[in-house]
ROPA-928572 format. One line per field, with one value per residue (C-alpha): residue number from 1; x, y, z. Coordinates in steps of 0.2 Angstrom, whole numbers, padded with zeros to 4 digits, always signed. Each point is the difference from the previous one (the first is absolute). Layout:
N
n	NUM	...
u	X	...
v	Y	...
w	Z	...
//
This chain:
211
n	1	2	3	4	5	6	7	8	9	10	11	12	13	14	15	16	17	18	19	20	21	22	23	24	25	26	27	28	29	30	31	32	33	34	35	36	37	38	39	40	41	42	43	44	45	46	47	48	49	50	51	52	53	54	55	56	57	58	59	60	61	62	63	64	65	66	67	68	69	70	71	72	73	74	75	76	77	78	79	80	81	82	83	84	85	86	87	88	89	90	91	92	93	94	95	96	97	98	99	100	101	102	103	104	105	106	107	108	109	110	111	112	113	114	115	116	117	118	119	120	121	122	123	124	125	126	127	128	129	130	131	132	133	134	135	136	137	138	139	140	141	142	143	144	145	146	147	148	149	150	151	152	153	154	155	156	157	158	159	160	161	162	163	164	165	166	167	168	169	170	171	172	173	174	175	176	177	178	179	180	181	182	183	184	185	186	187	188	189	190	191	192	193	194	195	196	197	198	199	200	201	202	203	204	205	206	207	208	209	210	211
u	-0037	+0005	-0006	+0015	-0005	+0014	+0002	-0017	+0000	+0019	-0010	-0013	+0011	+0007	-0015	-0004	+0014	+0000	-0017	-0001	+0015	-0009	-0016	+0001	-0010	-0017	+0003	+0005	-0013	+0001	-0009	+0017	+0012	-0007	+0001	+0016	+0009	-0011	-0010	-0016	-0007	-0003	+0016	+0005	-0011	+0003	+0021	+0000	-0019	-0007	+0008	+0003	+0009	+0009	+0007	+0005	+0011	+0008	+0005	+0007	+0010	+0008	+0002	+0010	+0011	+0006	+0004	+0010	+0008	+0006	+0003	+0004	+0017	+0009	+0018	+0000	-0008	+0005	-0008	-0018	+0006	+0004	-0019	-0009	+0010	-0003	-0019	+0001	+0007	-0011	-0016	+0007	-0002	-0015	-0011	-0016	+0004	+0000	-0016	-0008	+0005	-0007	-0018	-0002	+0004	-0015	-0010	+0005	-0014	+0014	+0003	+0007	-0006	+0017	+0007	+0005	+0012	+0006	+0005	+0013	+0008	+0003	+0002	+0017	+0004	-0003	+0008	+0017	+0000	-0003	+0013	+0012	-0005	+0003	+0020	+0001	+0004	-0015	-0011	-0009	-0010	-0014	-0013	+0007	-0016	+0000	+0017	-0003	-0016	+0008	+0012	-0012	-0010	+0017	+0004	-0018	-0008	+0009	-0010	-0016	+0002	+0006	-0008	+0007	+0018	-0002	-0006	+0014	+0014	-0004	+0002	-0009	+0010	+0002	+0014	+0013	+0014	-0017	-0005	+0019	+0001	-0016	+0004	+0017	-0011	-0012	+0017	+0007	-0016	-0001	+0015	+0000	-0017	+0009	+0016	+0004	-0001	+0012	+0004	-0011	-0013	-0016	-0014	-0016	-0010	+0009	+0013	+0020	+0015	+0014	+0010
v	-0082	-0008	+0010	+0007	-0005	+0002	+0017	+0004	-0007	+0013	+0015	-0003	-0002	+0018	+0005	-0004	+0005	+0016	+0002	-0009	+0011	+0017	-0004	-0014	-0018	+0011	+0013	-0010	-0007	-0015	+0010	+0014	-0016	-0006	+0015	+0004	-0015	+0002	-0015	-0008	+0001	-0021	-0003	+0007	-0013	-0013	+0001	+0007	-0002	+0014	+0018	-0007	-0014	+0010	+0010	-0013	-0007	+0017	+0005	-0019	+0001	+0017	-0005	-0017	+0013	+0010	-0017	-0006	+0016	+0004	-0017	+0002	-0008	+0003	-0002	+0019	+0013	+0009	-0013	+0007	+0016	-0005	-0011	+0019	+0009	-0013	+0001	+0019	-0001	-0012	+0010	+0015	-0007	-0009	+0011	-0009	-0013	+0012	+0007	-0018	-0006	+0015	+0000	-0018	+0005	+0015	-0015	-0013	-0010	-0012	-0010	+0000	-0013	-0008	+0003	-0018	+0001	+0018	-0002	-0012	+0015	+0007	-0015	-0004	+0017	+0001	-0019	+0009	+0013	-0014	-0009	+0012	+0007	-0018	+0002	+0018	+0008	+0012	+0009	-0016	+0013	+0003	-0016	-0003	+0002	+0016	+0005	-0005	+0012	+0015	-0004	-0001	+0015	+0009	-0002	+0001	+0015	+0012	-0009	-0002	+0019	+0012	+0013	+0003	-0006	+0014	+0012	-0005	+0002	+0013	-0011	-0017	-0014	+0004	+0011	-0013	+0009	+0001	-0020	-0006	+0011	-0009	-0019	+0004	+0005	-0016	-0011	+0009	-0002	-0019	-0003	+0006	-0006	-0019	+0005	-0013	+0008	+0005	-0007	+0017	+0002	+0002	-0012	+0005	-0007	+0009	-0011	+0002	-0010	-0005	-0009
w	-0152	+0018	+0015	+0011	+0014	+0009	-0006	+0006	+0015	+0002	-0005	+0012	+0013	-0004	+0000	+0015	+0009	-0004	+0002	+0016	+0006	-0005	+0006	+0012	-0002	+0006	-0011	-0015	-0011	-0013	-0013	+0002	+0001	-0018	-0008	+0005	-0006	-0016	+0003	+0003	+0017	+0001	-0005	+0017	+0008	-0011	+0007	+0014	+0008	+0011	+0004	+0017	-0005	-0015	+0015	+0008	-0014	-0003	+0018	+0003	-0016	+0005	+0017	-0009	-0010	+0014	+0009	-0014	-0003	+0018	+0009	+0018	+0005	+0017	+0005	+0008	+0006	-0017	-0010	+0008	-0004	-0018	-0001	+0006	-0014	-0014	+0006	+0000	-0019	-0004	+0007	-0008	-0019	+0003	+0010	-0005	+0012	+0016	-0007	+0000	+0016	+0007	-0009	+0005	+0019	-0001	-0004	+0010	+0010	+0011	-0015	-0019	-0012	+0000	+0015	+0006	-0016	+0001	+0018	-0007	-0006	+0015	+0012	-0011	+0003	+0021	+0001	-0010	+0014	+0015	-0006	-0002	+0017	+0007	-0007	+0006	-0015	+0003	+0016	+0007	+0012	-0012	-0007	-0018	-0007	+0008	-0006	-0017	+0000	+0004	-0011	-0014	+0006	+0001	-0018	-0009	+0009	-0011	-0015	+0011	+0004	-0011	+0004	+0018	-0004	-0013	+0013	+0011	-0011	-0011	-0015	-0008	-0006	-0016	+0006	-0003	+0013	+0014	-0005	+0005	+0016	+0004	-0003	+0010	+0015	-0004	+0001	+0016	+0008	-0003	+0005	+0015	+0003	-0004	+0012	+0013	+0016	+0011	+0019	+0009	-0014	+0004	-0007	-0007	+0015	+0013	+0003	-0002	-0005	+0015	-0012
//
């Protein structure tokens, strides 16, 4: 009989990413990875190489969904507004990936293995918001890069921290009625972070807007 490899190599990825997820890429080990997806340890090394590099393929191809699944496009300021609460919903049914990025940070040294690539992922992002900045359809007051973080941050920290958005609320996001009042205030919040300004507004560094 044929090995599956390719429905191996799936299950190890599952593994993995809820492993990886629950304990982080310290806390996880390969041993825990195999036994999970009911598999030989070397099999893990064999497709994927080392735990370090195993991580790495599993926080890139999370990072790859999200991108596809949520592509930024800006003719508005609603249309930031609209990329927060897809992000939100997004990060709401797949909270593994919230957990990921923020295990990788508690580790992070200045650099990720792959970060030349993954920076593409956000530099299409902050060149979407610089040129929509340069057409005025949005706030060209902050640094795109900057705007698209807070935007991102906006949307994900409900997924990154449960725990004190269910201490703030009274209520976890589960509560279908709570989860929609909060993706509501996510879209608010972006859009008016994306506004243009108006002729008297008052910049970030101090400055303010004549006309």
């Amino acid at each position: 009989m044929a090995w599956d490899v390719e429905g191996t190599k799936r299950r190890i990825y599952e593994a993995a990413l809820s492993e990886f997820a629950e304990h982080g890429p310290d806390g996880t080990t390969v041993d825990r990875i195999a036994k999970r997806a009911q598999i030989n340890r070397e099999r893990v090394y064999n497709y994927y190489g080392d735990k370090s590099k195993l991580f790495s393929a599993v926080i890139r191809s999370e990072l790859d969904k999200i991108a596809a699944a949520v592509p930024l496009v800006i003719t508005c300021a609603a249309d930031v507004g609209e990329f927060a609460g897809r992000t939100f919903d997004y990060q709401r049914a797949h909270p593994d990936l919230a957990r990921l990025v923020l295990w990788e940070g508690l580790s992070d040294t200045g650099s990720v293995s792959d970060e030349i690539v993954r920076t593409e992922l956000y530099a299409g992002k902050a060149k979407a918001v610089a040129a929509a900045q340069q057409a005025a359809l949005i706030d060209d007051t902050l640094d795109p890069a900057h705007l698209i973080f807070l935007v991102i941050a906006l949307s994900s920290y409900w997924s990154a921290a449960p725990q004190i958005a269910r201490m703030l609320s009274g209520s976890d996001v589960r509560d279908s009625a709570e989860a929609a009042h909060r993706r509501a205030a996510v879209v608010h919040a972006a859009r008016q972070i994306a506004a243009p300004r108006r002729a008297g507004t008052r910049h970030p560094d101090g400055t303010t807007t004549t006309g």
